[in-house]
Structures are given as C-alpha cells and as structure tokens.
FIZA-175325 format. One record per residue (C-alpha): x, z, y. Coordinates in nm, 2 decimals. Each point is the difference from the previous one (the first is absolute). Example, Ala and Ser with C-alpha at 12.3 -4.5 7.8 and 13.67 -1.06 7.14 Angstrom:
+--------+--------+--------+
!      u !      w !      v !
+--------+--------+--------+
!   1.23 !   0.78 !  -0.45 !
!   0.14 !  -0.07 !   0.34 !
+--------+--------+--------+
This chain:
+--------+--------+--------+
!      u !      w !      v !
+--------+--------+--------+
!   0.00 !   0.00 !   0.00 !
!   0.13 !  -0.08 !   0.30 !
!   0.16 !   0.31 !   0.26 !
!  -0.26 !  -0.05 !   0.26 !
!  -0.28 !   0.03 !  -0.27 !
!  -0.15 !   0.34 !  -0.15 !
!  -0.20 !   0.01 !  -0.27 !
!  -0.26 !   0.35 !   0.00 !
!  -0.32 !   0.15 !  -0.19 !
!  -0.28 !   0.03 !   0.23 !
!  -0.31 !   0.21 !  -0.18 !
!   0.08 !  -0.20 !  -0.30 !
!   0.09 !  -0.34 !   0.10 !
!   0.34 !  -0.13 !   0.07 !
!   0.07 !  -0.19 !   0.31 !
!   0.34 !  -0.15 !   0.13 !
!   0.08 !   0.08 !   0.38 !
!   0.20 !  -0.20 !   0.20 !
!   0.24 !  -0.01 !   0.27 !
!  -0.13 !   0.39 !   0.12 !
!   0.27 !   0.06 !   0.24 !
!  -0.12 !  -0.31 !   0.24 !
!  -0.09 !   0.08 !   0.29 !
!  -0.41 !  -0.07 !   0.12 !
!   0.02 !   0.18 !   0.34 !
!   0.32 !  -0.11 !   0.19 !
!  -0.08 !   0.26 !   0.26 !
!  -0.05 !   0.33 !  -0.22 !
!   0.21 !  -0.11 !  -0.29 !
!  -0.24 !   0.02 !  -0.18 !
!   0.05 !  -0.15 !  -0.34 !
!  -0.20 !  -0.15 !  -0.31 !
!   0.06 !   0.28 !  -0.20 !
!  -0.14 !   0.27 !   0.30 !
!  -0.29 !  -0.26 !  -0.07 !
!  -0.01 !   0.05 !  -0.36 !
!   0.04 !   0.40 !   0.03 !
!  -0.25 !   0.00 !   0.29 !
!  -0.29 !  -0.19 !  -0.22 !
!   0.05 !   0.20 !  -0.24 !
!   0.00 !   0.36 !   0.15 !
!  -0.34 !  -0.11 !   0.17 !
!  -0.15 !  -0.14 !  -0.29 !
!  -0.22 !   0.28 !  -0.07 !
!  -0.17 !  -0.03 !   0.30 !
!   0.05 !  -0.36 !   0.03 !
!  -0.15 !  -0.16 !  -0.31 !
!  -0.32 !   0.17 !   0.02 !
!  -0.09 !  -0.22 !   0.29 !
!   0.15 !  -0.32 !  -0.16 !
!  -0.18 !   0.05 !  -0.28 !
!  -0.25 !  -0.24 !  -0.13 !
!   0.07 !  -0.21 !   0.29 !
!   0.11 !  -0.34 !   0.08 !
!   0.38 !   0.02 !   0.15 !
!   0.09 !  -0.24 !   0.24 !
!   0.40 !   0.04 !   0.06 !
!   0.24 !  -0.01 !   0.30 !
!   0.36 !  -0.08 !  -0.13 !
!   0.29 !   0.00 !   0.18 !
!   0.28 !  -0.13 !  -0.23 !
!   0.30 !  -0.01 !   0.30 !
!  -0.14 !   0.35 !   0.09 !
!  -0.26 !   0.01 !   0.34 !
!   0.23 !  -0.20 !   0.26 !
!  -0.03 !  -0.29 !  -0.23 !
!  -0.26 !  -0.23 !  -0.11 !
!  -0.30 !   0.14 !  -0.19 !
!  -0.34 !  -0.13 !  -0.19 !
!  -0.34 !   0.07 !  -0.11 !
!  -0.03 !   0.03 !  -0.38 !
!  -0.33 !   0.03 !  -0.13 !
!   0.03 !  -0.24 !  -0.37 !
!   0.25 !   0.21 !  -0.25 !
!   0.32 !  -0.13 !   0.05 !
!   0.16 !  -0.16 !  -0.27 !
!   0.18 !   0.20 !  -0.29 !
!  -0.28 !   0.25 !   0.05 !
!   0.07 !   0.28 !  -0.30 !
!  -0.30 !  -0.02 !  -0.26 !
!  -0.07 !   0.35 !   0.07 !
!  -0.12 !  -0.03 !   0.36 !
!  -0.35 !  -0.04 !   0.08 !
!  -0.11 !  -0.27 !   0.15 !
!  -0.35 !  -0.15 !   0.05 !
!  -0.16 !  -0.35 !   0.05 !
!  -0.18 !  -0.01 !   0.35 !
!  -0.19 !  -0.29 !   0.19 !
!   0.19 !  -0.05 !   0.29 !
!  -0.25 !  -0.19 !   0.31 !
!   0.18 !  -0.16 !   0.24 !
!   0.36 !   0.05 !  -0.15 !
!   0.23 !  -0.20 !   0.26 !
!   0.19 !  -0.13 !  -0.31 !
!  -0.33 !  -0.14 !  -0.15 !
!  -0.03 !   0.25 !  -0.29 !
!  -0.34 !   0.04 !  -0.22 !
!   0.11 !   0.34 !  -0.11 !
!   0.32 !   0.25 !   0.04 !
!   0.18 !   0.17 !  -0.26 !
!   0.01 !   0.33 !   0.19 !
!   0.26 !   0.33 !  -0.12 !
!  -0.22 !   0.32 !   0.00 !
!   0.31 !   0.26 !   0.01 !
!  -0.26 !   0.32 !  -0.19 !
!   0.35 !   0.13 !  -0.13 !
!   0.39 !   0.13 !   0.12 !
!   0.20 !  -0.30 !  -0.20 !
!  -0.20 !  -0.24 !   0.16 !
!   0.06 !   0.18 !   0.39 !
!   0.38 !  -0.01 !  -0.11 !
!   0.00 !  -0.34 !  -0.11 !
!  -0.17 !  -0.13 !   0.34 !
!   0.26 !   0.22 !   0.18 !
!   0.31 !  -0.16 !  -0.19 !
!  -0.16 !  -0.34 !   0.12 !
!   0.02 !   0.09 !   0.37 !
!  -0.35 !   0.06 !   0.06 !
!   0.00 !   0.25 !   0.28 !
!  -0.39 !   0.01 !   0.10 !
!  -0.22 !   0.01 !  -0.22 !
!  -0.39 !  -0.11 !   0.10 !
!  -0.34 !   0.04 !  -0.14 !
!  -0.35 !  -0.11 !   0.02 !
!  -0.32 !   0.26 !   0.10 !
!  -0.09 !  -0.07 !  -0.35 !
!   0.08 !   0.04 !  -0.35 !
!  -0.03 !  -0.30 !  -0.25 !
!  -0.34 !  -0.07 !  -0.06 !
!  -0.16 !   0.23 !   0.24 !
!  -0.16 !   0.04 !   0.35 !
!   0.21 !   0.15 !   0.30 !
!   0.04 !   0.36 !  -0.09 !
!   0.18 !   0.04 !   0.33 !
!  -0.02 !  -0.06 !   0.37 !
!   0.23 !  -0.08 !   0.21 !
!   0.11 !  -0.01 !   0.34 !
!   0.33 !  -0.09 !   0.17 !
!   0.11 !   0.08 !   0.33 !
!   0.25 !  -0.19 !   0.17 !
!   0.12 !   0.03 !   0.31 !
!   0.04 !  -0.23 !   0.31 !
!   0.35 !   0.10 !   0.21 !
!   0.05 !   0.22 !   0.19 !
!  -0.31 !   0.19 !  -0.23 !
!   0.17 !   0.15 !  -0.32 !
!  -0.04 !   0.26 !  -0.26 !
!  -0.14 !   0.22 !   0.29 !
!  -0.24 !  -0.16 !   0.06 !
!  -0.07 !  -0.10 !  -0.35 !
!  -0.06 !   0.39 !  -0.08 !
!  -0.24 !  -0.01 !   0.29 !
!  -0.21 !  -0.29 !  -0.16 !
!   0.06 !   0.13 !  -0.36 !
!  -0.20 !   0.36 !   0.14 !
!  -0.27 !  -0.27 !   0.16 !
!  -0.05 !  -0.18 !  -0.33 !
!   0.05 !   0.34 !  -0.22 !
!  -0.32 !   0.19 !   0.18 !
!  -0.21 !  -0.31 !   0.07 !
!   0.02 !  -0.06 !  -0.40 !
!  -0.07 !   0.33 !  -0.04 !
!  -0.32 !   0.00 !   0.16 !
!  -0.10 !  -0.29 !  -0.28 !
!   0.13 !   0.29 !  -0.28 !
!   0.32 !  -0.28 !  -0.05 !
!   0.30 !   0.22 !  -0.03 !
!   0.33 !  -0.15 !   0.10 !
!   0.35 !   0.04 !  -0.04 !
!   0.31 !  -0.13 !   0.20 !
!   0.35 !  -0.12 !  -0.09 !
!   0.23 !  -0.19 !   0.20 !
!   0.07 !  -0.31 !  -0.08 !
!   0.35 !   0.06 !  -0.02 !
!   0.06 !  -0.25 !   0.31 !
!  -0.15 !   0.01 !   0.32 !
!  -0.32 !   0.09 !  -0.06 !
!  -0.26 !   0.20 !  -0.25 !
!  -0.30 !  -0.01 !  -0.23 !
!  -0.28 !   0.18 !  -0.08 !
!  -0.11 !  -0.05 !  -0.40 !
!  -0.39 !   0.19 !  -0.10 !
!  -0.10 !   0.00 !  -0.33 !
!  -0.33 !  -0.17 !  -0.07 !
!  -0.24 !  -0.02 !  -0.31 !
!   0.17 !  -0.36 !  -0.06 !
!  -0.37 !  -0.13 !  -0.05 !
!  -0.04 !  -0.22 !   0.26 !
!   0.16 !  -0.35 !   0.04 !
!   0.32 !  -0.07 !   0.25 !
!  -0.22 !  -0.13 !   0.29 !
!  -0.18 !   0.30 !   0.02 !
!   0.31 !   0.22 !   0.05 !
!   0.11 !  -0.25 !   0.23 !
!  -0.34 !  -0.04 !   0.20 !
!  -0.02 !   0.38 !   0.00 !
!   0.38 !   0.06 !   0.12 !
!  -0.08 !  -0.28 !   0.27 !
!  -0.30 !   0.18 !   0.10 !
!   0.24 !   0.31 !   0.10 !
!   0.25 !  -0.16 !   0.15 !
!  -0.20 !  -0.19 !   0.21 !
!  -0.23 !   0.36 !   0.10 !
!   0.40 !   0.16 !   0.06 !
!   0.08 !  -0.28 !   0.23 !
!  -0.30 !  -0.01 !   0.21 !
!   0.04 !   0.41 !   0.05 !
!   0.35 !  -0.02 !   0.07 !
!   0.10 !  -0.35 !   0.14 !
!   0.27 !   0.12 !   0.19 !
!   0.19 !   0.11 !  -0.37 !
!  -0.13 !  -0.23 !  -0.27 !
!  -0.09 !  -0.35 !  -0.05 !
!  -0.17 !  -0.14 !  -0.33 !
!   0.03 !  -0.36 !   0.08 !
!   0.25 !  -0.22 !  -0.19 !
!   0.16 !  -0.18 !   0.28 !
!   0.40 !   0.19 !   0.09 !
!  -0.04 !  -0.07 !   0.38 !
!  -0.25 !   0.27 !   0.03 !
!   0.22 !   0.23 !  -0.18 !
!   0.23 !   0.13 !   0.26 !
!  -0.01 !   0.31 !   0.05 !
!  -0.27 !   0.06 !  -0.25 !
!  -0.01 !   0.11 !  -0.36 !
!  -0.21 !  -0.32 !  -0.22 !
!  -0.23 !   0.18 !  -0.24 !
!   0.09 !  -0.30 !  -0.31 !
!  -0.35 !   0.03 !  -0.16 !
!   0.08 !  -0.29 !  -0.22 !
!   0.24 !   0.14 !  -0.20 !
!  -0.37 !   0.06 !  -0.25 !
!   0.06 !  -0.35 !  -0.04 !
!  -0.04 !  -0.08 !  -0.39 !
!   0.32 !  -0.23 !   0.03 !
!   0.19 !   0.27 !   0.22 !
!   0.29 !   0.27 !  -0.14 !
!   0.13 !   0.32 !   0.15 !
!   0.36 !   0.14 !   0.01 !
!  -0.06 !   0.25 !  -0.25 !
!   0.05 !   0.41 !   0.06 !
!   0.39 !   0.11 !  -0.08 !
!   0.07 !  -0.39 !  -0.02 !
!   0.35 !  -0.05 !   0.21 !
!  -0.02 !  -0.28 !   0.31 !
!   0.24 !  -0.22 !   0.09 !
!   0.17 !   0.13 !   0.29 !
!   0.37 !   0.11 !   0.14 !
!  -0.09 !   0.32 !  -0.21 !
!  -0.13 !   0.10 !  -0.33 !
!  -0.36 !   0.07 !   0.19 !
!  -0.33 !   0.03 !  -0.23 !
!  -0.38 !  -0.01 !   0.06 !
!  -0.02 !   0.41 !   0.03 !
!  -0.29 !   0.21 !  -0.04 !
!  -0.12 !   0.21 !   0.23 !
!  -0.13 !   0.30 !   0.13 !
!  -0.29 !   0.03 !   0.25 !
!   0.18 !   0.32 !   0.16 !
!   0.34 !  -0.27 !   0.03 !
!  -0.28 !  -0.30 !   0.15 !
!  -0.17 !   0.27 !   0.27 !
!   0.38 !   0.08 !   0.07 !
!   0.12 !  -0.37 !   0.02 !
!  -0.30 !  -0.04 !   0.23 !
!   0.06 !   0.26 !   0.24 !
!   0.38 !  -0.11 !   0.02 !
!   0.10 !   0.32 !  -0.16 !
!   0.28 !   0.06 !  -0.27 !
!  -0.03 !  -0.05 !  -0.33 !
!  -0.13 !  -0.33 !   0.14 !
!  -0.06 !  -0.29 !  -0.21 !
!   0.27 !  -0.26 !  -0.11 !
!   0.16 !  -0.16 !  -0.25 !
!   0.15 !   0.19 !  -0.24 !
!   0.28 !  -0.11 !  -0.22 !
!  -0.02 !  -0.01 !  -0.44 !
!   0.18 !   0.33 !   0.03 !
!  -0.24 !   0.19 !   0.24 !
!  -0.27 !  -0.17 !  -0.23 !
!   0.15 !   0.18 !  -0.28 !
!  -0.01 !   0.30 !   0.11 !
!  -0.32 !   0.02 !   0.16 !
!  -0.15 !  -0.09 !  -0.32 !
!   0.22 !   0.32 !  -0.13 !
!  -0.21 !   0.23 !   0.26 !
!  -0.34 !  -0.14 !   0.02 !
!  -0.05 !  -0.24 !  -0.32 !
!  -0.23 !  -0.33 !   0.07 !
!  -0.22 !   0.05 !   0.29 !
!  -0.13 !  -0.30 !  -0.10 !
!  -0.10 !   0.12 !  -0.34 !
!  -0.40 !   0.03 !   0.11 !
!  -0.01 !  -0.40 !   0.01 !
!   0.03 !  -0.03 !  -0.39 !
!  -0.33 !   0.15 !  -0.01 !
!  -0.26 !  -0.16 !   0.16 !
!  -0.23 !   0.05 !   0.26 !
!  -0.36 !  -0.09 !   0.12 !
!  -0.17 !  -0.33 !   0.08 !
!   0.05 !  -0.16 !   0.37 !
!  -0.26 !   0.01 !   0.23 !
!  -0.23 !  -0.28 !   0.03 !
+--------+--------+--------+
C-alpha cells in the first residue's frame, strides 16, 4: 500500500484513507485528517440528522481555496455497503430521470465522504418517501446587516411561529448568516411548507420593513436580513447541523441557544458567530444536540 494511504476498521468495515496530512484549509492548517477526526467525533450528533435523507455533497478535493462541486449521483467506486437510493430528479441541469443519491444513516459512510473531501454536507426537509417533516427558514443578511441583526429577526420569526404553536430552533449557518429549522407533522406536501413560511415572512416584513425583506430580488437587501422562504422548496437542500462550511476556517452550521440569539441581538457577549469544528466539539461536550427535538416531529401547519 502506498505511504500516503492508510487502511482502518470503521464499525466493522474497512476503508483505505488517503493523503490525510493534505491540507483543506490553507489559512488554519487545517488538514484532511482534522476532517476525518472531526466527522467522526460529531457523528453522534451528526448522523441522526442525515439519517434517512438524501445527501447532496460539497467537495473540495484542493481543500476550500480551490475548485469545488455539487455531488448528488454516488460517485464512482462507491463501496457496496453504502446506502444509496434511486430518486426522480425534475429539472436535473444534467438531464437526469432519476439520481443515485448516498444516504450516510451510518459512521463508515461519514468517514468515507470525509476521505473524499466532502466538507459540507446538505440535506432535504424530507426523508425518502415522505412529506416535509421540517420547516425551514434561512436568514441572510444584506451588508452592513449581519448576525446582529440576524438574531434580531430569528426572535421575530421565533415568537411569531410561536403564536401558530410552530416551535423553532436556530443555528447559524456557519457563514454569514443563520436558520431557523421547526419540526412539523411531515403530513403536508412541500408547497404547503413553503406557502406557509412565505405567508410569515411576508407578515415579518410588512411589520418590520426597515429590518427584513422577503422578496427575492438582492437590491433590496441592503441593509436588510431576506427571510429565504423558499428553502421548503421540494428541490431545495440545507447545509446540514455540525456540517463544516467552506471557509478560511474550519466553521460549521452551529446550534444554538435562544439565551446566545437574545444576546447576539442585543450586541452582547456571548454573541453569535461562527464557531470553529473544535468549539463545535466541545459545545456538544457541554450541552449535547440542541437540535435533538427535530427528530421527533411536531404538529401540522396552519392552513
């Protein structure tokens, strides 16, 4: 085998890493085997929220200041034991009837993606075969607004969905800006959640015009946080919670706590940011998934 190759026993499958000293964040020095380490520490919390979903990849093979692609199909020398499933695939750019799509339910098949350079990971509201059994919201900001503002909207959104008995929690989205995911009773199709989240946003913006905008168009954003209502789109993905981003650091799409939003509203410390795989680490450590009330369920939408 060559030097740069390692061969290893992940929960009873053997997989052959590669080339784990190079180097996938120039700026931190962060390397593909802090990847490796990372995915697999974070696992436990991770998978659940993979699981029994279709995984669309982001993989950066010459690390995140070089070139990077989509990956939905299984790539080629897939191992046998991953799971993969057969999906239509409307409106695939590469004029696709279906998709061969790698559902990563288990830790060899997290390592193996993370050997392959796939630094974010992305996921559907939906699991295969199912309604939407979660809403959600992203919030992205127009410069000069950032995660300050953010926070501010997330509280907006948080108690307006409250009043509508839709609980919500946020994360950031491990870049500029956040999201807000609610569980939901996953019985009603995509366009309801979408309808229903466009509803809200559009409510937010007309109470607070000055702060949010809910259109599409990014010259009204300045200044503003876009409430992305669309992201209930059937044929839309979300960077996944305790995935890592591409960016100068090792950031990741970080839950949170509503005591940390009110605080990152108010401009106070601990405000929000991005926090780095090792911070991730360890705030799973001290407050396990706050995320965890997502895997199960919640009630119906509103008409």
């Amino acid at each position: 085998m060559p030097a740069d190759r390692l061969r290893v026993e992940v929960a009873g499958r053997t997989l052959e890493l590669s080339n784990l000293d190079k180097v996938l964040y120039p700026a931190a020095g962060f390397t593909k085997g802090e990847v490796i380490d990372y995915y697999t520490r974070v696992a436990p919390v991770l998978l659940p929220h993979l699981s029994d979903r279709a995984l669309t990849r982001i993989r950066f093979p010459n690390g995140v200041d070089g070139g990077s692609f989509f990956e939905k199909n299984a790539p080629a020398a897939t191992p046998s034991w991953v799971r993969t499933e057969t999906l239509p695939a409307p409106g695939s750019t590469k004029g696709r009837e279906s998709i061969d799509y790698v559902v990563a339910d288990e830790l060899p098949t997290l390592v193996w993606l993370a050997n392959l350079a796939a630094l974010e990971l992305h996921t559907p509201q939906w699991r295969i075969g199912a309604y939407p059994d979660m809403m959600v919201v992203d919030l992205d900001p127009g410069p000069p607004a950032g995660l300050r503002q953010c926070c501010r909207v997330a509280l907006l959104m948080r108690d307006r969905l409250a009043d509508d008995g839709i609980d919500s929690y946020p994360k950031t989205s491990g870049k500029k800006g956040m999201q807000l995911s609610c569980p939901i009773a996953g019985t009603q199709p995509a366009d309801v959640v979408s309808g229903y989240a466009r509803r809200i946003a559009q409510e937010l913006e007309r109470a607070s015009p000055k702060l949010i905008v809910s259109k599409m168009a990014r010259k009204l954003r300045a200044g503003k946080v876009f409430i992305d209502w669309s992201q209930n789109s059937a044929a839309k993905t979300t960077v996944a919670p305790y995935s890592l981003r591409a960016q100068p650091a090792p950031s990741v799409s970080t839950p949170l706590t509503w005591t940390e939003v009110e605080a990152g509203g108010a401009g106070k410390r601990p405000s929000v940011r991005p926090y780095t795989a090792a911070e991730v680490l360890t705030r799973v450590a001290e407050q396990g998934d706050l995320l965890a009330p997502l895997l199960t369920g919640g009630p119906e939408l509103p008409g």
